[in-house]
C-alpha positions as CSV (number, residue, x, y, z in Angstrom):
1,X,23.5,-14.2,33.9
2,X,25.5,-11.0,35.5
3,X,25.5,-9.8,32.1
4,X,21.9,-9.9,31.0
5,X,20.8,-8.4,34.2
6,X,23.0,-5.7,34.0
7,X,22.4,-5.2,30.6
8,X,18.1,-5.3,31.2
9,X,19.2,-2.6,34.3
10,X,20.8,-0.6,32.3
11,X,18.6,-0.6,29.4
12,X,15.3,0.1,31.4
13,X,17.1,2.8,33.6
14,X,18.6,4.7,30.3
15,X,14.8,4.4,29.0
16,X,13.3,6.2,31.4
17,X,15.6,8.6,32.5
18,X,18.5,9.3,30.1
19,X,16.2,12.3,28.6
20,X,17.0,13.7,31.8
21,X,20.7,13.7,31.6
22,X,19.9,15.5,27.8
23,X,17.7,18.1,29.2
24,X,20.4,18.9,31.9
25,X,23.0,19.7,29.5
26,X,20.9,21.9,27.3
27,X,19.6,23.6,29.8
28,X,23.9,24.4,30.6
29,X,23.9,25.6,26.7
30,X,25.9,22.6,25.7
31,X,26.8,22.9,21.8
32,X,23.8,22.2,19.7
33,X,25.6,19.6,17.6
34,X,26.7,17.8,20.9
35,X,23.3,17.7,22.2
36,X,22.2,16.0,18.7
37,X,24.3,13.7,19.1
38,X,23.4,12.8,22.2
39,X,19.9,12.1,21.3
40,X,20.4,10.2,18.3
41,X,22.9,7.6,20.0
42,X,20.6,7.7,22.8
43,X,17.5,7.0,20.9
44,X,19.8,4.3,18.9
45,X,21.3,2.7,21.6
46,X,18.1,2.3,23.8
47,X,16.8,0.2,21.0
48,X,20.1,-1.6,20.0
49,X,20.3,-2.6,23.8
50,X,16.7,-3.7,23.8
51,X,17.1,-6.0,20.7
52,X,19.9,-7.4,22.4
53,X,18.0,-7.7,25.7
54,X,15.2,-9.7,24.2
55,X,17.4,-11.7,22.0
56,X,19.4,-13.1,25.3
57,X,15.8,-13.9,26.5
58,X,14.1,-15.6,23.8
59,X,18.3,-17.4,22.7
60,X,19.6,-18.9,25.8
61,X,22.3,-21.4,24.6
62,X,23.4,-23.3,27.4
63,X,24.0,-26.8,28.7
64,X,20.5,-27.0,28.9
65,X,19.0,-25.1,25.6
66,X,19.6,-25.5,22.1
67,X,18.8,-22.2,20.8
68,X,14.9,-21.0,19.9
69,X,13.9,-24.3,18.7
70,X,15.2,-25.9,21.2
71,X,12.9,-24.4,23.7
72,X,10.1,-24.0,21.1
73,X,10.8,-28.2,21.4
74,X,10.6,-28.2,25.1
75,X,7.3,-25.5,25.0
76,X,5.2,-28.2,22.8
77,X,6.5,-31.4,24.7
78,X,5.0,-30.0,28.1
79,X,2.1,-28.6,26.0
80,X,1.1,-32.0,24.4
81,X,2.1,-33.6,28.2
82,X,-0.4,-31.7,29.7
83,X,2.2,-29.9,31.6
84,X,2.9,-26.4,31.6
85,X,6.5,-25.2,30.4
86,X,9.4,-24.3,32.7
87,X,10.2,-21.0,33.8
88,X,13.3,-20.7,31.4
89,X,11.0,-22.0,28.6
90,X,8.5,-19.4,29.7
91,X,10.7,-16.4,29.7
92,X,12.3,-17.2,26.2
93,X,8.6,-17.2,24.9
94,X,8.1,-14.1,26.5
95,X,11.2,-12.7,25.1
96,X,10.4,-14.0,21.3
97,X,6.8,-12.2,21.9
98,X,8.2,-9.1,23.3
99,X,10.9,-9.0,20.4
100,X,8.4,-10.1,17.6
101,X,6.0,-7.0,18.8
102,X,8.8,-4.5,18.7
103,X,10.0,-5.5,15.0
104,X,5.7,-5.3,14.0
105,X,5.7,-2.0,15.7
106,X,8.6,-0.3,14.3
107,X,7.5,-2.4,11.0
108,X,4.0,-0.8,11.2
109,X,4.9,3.1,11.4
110,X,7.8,2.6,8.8
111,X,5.5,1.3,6.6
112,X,3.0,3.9,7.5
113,X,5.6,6.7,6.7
114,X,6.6,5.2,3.4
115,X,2.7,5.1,2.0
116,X,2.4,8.9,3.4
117,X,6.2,9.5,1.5
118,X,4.8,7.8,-1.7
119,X,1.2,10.3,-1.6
120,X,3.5,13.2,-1.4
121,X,5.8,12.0,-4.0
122,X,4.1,14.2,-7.0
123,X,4.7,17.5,-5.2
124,X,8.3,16.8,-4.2
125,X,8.9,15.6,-7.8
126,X,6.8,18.8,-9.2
127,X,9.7,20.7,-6.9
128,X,12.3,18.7,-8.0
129,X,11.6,19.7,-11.7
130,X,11.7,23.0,-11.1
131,X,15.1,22.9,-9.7
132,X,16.7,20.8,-12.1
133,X,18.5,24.2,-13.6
134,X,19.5,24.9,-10.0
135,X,23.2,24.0,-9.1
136,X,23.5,21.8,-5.9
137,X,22.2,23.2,-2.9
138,X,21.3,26.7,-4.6
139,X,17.7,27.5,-4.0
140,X,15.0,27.2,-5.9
141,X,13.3,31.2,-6.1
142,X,9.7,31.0,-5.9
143,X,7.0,33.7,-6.8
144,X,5.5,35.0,-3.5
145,X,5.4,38.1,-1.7
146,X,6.2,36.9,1.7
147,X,9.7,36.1,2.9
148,X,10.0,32.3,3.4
149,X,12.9,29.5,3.1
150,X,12.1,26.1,3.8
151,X,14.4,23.0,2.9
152,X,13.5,19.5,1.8
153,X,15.2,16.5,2.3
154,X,15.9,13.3,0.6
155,X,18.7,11.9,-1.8
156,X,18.8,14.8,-3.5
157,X,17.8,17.7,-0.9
158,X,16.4,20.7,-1.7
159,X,16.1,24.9,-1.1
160,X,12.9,26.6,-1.6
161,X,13.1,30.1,-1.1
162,X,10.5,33.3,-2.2
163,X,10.7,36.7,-3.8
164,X,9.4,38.2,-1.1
165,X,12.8,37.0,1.2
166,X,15.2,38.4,-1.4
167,X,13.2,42.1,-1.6
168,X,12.5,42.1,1.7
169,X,15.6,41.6,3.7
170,X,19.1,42.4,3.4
171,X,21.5,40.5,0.8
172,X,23.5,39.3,4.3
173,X,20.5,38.3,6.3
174,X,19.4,36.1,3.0
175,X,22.9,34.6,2.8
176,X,22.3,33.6,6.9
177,X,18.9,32.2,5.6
178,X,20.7,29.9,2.8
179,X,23.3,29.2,5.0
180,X,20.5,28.0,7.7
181,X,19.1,25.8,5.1
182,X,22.2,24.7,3.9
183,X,22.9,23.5,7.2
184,X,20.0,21.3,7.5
185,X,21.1,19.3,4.5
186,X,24.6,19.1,5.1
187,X,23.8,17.8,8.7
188,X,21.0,15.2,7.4
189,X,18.7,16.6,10.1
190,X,15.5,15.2,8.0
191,X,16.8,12.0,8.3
192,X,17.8,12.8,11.9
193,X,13.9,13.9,12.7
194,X,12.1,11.2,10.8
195,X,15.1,8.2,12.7
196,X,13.7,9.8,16.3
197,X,9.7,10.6,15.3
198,X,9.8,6.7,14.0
199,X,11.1,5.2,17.3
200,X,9.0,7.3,19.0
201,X,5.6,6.3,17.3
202,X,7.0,2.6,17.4
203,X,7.7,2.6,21.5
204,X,5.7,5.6,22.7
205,X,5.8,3.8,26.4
206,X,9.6,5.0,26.6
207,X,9.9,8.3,28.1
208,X,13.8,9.1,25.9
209,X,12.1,7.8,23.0
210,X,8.4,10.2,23.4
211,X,10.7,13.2,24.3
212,X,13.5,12.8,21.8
213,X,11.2,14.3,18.5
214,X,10.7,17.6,20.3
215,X,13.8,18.0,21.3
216,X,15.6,17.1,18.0
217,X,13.0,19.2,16.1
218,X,14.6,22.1,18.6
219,X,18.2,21.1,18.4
220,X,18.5,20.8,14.8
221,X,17.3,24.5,14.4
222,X,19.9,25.9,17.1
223,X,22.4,23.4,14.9
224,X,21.6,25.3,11.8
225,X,21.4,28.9,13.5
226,X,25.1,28.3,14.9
227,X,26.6,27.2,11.7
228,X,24.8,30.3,9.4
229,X,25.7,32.4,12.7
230,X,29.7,31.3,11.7
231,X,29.4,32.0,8.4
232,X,27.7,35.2,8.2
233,X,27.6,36.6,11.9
234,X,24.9,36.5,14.4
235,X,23.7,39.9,13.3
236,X,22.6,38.4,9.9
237,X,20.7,35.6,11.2
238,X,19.1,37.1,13.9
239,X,17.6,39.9,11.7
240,X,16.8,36.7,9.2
241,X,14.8,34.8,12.0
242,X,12.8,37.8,13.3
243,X,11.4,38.4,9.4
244,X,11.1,35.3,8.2
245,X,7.6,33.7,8.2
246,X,6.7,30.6,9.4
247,X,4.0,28.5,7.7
248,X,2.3,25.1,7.0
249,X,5.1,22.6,6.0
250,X,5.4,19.8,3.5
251,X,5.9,16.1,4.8
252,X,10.0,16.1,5.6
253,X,10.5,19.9,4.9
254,X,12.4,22.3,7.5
255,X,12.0,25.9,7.8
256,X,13.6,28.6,9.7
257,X,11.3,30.4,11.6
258,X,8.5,28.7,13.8
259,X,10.5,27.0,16.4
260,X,11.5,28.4,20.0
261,X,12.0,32.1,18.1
262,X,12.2,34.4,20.9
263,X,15.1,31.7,22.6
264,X,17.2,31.9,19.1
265,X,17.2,35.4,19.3
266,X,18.1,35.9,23.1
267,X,20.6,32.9,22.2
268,X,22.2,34.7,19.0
269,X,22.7,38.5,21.1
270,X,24.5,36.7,23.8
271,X,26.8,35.0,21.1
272,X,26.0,31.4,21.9
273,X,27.0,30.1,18.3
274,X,28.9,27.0,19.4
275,X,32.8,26.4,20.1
276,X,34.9,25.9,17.7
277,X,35.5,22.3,15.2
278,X,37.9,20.8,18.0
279,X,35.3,21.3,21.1
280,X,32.7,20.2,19.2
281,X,34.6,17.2,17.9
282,X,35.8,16.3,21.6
283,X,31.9,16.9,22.9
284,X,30.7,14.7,20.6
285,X,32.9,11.5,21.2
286,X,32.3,11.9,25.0
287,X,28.9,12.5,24.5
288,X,28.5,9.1,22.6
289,X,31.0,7.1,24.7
290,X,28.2,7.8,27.3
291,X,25.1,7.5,25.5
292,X,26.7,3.8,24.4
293,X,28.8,2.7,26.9
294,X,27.9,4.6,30.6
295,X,24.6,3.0,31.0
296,X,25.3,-0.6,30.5
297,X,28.8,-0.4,32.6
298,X,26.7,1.4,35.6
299,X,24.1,-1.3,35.7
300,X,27.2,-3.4,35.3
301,X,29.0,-1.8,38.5
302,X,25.6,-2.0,40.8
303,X,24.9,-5.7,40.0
304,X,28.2,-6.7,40.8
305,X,27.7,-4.0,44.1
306,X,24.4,-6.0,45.0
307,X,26.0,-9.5,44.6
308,X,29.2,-8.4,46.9
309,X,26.8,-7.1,49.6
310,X,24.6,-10.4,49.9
311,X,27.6,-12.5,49.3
């Protein structure tokens, strides 16, 4: 019993306020790729905790259950008695109709983004086509006088990039634009964005899950800015993101400019472009030893505090 009411605690209080914690270390400039990390095992383990949750609910097994249809027995008996159910009975159904809405909901908006994936599907394979010459992860050069660079993802990702980019800015600064790209699909950020924008439009009542989209969307473009920003020094990307040109985006495409512009440039001059392989490695494990493990052994610690003080 401990257990599941430290794990409920923990669960509800990383729900509604472990975008906190997230927001307080990127407003300290944490490494981008920590601070994705974060999210993503945050966004993952709110729900992984919740399926848990509601399983112990609706699946007590003890001396006195046998499992679901043991209390879906013991639900019709007092039914067809006249009776209404016990309160253990009543908080398993609870728990099966909480955890049957939450598989329909996420069921619903997958579903919805597969049928929106599937109407798009003749432009991306139009795309595709037209890059079948191109060599894995080289762009594909497209006819158009303005410079833009967007990337696509998918099993097979892909680099769109115009004319107008390669006349119109320096061969360095369009190296820091591939190498943004690039960084997009090597770090699966479309996946990343459509994992945290699904959970979101599943569970829009949990405050991590509505704020974790926006911030991904930002994270993964400071992500990509510090790797290009390795490769090919801050003063090629920085004059890349001021000339680049945002636009209207296909379903699951990223592009470089449009997102928090002014705050990648003030972030590139000051030479923010992440700590090295180690730091990030080390950020990264702490980061999701707390996302996992912290919240459930804090609710842990105060249950057992509670139970000491009114023993």
């Amino acid at each position: 019993m401990t257990a599941l009411v430290a794990l409920v605690a923990g669960t509800l209080l990383f729900g509604w306020h472990g975008h906190r914690v997230l927001t307080w270390l990127a407003d300290r400039r944490v490494d981008p790729t920590i601070l994705l990390t974060g999210w993503v095992l945050s966004t993952l383990g709110f729900v992984a905790s919740l399926f848990v949750m509601l399983s112990l609910v609706a699946l007590p097994v003890d001396e006195h259950h046998a499992g679901a249809f043991g209390l879906a027995g013991n639900c019709w008996m007092a039914l067809s008695s006249g009776v209404l159910p016990g309160t253990a009975e009543a908080v398993a159904a609870a728990g099966v109709v909480a955890a049957t809405f939450v598989v329909a909901r996420v069921g619903l908006v997958v579903h919805g983004r597969l049928q929106r994936r599937r109407r798009n599907a003749p432009h991306m394979q139009q795309l595709r086509l037209l890059a079948a010459g191109c060599r894995t992860q080289d762009p594909l050069w497209i006819e158009d006088e303005r410079p833009l660079a967007l990337s696509i993802g998918g099993r097979s990702g892909l680099i769109v990039m115009s004319r107008g980019l390669r006349d119109q800015l320096t061969p360095a600064a369009v190296h820091a634009t591939l190498e943004h790209e690039r960084a997009h699909l090597r770090g699966r950020h479309h996946l990343i964005l459509a994992i945290v924008e699904t959970l979101a439009l599943a569970l829009p009542w949990c405050p991590l899950l509505r704020a974790a989209p926006e911030a991904a969307r930002d994270i993964v473009e400071l992500a990509a800015d510090s790797r290009a920003a390795r490769r090919c020094g801050p003063s090629a990307v920085r004059e890349a993101l001021s000339r680049v040109t945002g636009q209207p985006l296909p379903v699951g495409a990223l592009a470089m400019a449009g997102r928090l512009t002014a705050a990648r440039l003030q972030r590139l001059s000051t030479g923010s472009i992440g700590g090295s392989g180690l730091c990030r490695l080390a950020g990264c494990s702490a980061v999701a030893a707390g996302a996992l493990v912290l919240p459930t052994a804090t609710a842990a610690l105060a249950v057992s505090a509670v139970q000491c003080a009114f023993a």
